[in-house]
N, CA, C and O atoms as a GROMACS GRO file, in nm:
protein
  284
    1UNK      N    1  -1.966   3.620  -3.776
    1UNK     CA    2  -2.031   3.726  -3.848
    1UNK      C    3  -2.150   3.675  -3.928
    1UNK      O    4  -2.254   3.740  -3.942
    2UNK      N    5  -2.128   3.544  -3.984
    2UNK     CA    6  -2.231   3.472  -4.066
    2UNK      C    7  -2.364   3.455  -3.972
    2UNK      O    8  -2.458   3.404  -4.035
    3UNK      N    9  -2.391   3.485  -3.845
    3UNK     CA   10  -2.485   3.463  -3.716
    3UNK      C   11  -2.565   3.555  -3.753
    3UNK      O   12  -2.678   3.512  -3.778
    4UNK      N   13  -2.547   3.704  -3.772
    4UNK     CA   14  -2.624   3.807  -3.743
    4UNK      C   15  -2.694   3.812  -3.930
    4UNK      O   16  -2.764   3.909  -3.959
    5UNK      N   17  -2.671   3.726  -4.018
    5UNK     CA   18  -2.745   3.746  -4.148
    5UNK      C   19  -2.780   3.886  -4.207
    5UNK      O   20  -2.885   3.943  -4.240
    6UNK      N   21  -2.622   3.924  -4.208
    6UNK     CA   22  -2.635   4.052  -4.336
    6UNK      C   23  -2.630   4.047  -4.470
    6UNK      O   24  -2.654   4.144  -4.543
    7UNK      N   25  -2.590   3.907  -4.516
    7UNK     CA   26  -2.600   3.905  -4.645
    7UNK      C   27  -2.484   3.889  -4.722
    7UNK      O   28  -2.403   3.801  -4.691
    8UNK      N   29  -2.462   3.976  -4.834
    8UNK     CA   30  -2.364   3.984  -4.885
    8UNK      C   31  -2.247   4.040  -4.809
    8UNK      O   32  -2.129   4.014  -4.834
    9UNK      N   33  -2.292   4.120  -4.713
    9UNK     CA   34  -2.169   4.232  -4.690
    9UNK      C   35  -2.064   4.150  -4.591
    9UNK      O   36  -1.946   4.177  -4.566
   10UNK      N   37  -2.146   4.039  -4.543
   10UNK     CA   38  -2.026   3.926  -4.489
   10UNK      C   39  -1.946   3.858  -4.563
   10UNK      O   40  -1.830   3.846  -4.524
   11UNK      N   41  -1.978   3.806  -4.667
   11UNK     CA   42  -1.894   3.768  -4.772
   11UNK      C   43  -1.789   3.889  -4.799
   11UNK      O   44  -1.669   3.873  -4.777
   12UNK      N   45  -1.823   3.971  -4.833
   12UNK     CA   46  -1.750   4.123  -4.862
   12UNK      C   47  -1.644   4.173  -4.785
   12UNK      O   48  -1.529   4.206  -4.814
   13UNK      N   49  -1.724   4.171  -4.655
   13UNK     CA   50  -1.627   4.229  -4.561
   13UNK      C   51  -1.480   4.096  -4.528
   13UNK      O   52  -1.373   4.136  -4.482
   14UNK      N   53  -1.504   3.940  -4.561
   14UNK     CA   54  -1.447   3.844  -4.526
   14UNK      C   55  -1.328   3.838  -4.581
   14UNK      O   56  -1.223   3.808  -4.525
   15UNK      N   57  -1.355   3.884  -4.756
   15UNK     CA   58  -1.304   3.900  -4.844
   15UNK      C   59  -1.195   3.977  -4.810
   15UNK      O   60  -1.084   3.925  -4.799
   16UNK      N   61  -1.216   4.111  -4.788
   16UNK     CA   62  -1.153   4.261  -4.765
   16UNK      C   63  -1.060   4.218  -4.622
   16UNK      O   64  -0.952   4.270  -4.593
   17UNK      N   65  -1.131   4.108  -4.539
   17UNK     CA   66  -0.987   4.069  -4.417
   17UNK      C   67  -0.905   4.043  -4.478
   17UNK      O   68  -0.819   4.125  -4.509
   18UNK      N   69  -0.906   3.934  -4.512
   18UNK     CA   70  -0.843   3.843  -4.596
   18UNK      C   71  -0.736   3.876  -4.705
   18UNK      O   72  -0.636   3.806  -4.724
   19UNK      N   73  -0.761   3.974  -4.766
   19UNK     CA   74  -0.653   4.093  -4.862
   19UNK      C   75  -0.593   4.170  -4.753
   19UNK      O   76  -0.472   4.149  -4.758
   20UNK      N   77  -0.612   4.223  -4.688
   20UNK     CA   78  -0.575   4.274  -4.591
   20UNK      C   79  -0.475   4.239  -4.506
   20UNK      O   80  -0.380   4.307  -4.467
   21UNK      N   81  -0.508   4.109  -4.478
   21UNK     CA   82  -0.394   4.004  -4.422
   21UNK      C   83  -0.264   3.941  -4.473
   21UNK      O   84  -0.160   3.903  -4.419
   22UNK      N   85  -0.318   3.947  -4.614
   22UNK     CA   86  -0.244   3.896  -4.715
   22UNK      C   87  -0.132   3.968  -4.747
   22UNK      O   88  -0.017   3.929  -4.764
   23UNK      N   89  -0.196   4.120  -4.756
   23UNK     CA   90  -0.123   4.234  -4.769
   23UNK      C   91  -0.007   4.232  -4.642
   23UNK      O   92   0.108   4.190  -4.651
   24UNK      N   93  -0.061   4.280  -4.544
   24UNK     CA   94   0.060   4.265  -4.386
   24UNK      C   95   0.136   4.198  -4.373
   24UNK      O   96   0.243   4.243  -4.334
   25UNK      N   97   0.121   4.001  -4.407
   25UNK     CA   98   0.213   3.947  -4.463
   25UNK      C   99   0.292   3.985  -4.573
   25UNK      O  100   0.406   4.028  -4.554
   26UNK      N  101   0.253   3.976  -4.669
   26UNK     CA  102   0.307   3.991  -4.795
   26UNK      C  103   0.429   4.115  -4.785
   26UNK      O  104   0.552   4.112  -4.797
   27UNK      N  105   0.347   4.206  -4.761
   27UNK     CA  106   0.436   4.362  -4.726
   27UNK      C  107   0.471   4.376  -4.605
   27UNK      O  108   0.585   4.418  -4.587
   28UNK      N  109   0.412   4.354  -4.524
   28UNK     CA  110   0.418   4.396  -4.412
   28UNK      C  111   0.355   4.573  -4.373
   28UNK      O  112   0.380   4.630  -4.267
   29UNK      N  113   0.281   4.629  -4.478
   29UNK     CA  114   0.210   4.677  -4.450
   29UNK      C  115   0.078   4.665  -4.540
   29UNK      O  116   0.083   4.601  -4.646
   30UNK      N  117  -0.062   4.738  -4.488
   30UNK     CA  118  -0.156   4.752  -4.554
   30UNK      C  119  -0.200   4.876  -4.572
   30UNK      O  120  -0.213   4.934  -4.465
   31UNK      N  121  -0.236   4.955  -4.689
   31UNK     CA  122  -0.285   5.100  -4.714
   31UNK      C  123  -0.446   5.092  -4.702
   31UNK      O  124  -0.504   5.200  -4.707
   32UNK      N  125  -0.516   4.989  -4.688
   32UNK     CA  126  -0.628   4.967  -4.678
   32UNK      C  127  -0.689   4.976  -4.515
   32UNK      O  128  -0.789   5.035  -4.474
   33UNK      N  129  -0.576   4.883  -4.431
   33UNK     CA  130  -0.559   4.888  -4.310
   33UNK      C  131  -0.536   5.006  -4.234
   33UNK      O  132  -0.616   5.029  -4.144
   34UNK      N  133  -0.452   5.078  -4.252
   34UNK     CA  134  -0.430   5.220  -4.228
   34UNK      C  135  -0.531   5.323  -4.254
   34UNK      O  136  -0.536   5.406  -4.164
   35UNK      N  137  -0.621   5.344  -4.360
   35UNK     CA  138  -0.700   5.406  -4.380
   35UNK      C  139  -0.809   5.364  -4.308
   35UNK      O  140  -0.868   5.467  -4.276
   36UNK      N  141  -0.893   5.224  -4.245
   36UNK     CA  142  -0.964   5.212  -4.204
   36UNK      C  143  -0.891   5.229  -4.029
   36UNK      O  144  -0.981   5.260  -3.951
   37UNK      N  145  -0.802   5.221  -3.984
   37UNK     CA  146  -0.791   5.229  -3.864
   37UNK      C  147  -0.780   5.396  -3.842
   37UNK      O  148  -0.851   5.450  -3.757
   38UNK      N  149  -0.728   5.440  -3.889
   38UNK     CA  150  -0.685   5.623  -3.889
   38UNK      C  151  -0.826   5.673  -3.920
   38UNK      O  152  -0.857   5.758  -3.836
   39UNK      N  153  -0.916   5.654  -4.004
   39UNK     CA  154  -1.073   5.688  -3.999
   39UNK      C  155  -1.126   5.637  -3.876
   39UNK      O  156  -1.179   5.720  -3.803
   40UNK      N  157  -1.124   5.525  -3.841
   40UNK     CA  158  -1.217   5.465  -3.710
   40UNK      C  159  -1.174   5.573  -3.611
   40UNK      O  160  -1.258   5.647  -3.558
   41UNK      N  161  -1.018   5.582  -3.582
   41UNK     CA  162  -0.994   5.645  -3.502
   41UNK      C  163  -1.028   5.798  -3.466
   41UNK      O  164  -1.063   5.861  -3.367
   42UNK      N  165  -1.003   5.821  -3.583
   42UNK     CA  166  -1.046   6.014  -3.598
   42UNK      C  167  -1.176   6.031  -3.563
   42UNK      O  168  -1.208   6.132  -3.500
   43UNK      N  169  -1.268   5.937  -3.598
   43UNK     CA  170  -1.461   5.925  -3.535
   43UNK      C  171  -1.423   5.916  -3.404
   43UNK      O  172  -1.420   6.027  -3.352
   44UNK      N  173  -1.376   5.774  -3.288
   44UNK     CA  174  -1.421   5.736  -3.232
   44UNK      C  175  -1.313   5.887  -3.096
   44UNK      O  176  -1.365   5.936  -2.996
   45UNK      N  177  -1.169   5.919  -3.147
   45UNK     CA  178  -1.144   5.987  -3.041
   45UNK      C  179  -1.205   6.133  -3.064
   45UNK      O  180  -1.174   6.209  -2.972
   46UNK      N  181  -1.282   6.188  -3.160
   46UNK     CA  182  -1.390   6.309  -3.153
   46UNK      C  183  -1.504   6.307  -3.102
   46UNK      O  184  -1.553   6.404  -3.042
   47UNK      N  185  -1.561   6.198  -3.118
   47UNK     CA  186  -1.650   6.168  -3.022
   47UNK      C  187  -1.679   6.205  -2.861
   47UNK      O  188  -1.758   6.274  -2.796
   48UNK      N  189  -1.505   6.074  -2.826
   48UNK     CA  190  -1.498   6.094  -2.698
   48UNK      C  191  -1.423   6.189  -2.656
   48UNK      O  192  -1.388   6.201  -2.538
   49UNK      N  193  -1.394   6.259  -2.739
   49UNK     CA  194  -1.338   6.409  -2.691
   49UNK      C  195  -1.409   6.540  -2.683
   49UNK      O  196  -1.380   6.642  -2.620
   50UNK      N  197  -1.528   6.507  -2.775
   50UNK     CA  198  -1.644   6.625  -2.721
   50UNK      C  199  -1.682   6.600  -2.633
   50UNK      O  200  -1.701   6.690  -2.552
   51UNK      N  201  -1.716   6.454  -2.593
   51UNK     CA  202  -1.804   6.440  -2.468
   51UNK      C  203  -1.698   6.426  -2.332
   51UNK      O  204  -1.747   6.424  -2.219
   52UNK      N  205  -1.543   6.415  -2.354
   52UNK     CA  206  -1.469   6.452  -2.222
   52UNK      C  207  -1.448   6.661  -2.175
   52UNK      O  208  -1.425   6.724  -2.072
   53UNK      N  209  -1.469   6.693  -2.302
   53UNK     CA  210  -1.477   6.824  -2.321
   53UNK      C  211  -1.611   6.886  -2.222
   53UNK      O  212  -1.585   6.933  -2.111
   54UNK      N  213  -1.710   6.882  -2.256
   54UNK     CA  214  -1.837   6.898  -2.237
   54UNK      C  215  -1.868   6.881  -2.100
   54UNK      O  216  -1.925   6.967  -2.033
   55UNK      N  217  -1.818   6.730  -2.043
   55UNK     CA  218  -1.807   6.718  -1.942
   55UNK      C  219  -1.725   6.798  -1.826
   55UNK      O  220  -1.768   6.853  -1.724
   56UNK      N  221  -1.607   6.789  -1.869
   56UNK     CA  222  -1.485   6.887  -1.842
   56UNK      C  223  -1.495   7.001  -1.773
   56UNK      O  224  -1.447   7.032  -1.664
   57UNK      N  225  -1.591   7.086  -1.881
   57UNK     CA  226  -1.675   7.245  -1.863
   57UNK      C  227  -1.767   7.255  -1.742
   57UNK      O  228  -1.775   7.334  -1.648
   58UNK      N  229  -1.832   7.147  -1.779
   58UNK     CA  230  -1.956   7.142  -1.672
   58UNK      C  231  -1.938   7.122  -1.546
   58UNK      O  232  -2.021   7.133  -1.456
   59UNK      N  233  -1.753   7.074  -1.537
   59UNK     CA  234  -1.788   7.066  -1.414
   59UNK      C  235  -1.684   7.175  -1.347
   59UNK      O  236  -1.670   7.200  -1.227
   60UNK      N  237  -1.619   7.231  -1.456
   60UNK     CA  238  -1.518   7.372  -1.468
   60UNK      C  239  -1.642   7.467  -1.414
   60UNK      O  240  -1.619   7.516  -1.303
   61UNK      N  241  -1.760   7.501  -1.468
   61UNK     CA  242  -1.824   7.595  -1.441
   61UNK      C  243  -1.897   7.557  -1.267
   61UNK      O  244  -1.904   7.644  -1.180
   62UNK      N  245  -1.942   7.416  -1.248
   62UNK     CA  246  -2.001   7.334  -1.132
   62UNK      C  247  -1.884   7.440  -0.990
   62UNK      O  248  -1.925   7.511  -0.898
   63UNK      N  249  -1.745   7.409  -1.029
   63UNK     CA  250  -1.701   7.416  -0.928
   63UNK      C  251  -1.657   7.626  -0.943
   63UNK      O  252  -1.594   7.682  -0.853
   64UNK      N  253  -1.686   7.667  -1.014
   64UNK     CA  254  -1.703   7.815  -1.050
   64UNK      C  255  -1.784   7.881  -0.978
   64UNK      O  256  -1.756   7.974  -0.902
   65UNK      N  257  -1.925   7.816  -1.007
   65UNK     CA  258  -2.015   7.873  -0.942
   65UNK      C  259  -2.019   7.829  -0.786
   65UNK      O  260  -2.082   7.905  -0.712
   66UNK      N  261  -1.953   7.701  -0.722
   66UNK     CA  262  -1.906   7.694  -0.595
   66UNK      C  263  -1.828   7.803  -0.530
   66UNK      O  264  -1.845   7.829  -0.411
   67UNK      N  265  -1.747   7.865  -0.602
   67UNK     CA  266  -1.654   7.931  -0.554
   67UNK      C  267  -1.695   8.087  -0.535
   67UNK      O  268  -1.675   8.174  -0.450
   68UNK      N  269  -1.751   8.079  -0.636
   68UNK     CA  270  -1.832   8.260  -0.645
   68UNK      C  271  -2.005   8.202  -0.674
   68UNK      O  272  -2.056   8.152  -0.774
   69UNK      N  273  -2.054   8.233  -0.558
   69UNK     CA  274  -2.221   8.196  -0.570
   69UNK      C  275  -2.238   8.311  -0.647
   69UNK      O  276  -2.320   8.280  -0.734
   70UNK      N  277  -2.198   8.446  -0.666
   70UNK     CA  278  -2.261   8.538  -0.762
   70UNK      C  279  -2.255   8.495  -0.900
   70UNK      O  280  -2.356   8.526  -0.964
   71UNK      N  281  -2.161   8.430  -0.967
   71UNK     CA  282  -2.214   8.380  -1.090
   71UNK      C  283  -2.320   8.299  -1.143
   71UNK      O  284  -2.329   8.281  -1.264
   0.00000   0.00000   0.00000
């Protein structure tokens, strides 16, 4: 991470593993961990769920208009 020269926020973010880890050991869980994975997740499967959606349609309507050229 130290390669790409962001600065502080590598120190920061190194930090925040590191508690993190500490935490999972320690507890065996992390509330920090959970919140960043359950956020990543909620972005990354809306994302790809508009765009499996979208796709989906297009080709719901593709094979629609195959079937009935009058639409």
């Amino acid at each position: 991470m130290r390669q790409w020269k962001l600065g502080p926020m590598v120190d920061e973010s190194l930090k925040l593993m590191k508690s993190v880890s500490k935490d999972i050991a320690k507890n065996g869980f992390s509330f920090l961990y959970l919140l960043m994975i359950l956020s990543s997740n909620f972005i990354i499967n809306s994302i790809f769920g508009m765009i499996g959606g979208a796709l989906g349609m297009s080709l719901m309507n593709r094979k629609l208009r195959e079937d009935d050229p009058s639409l």
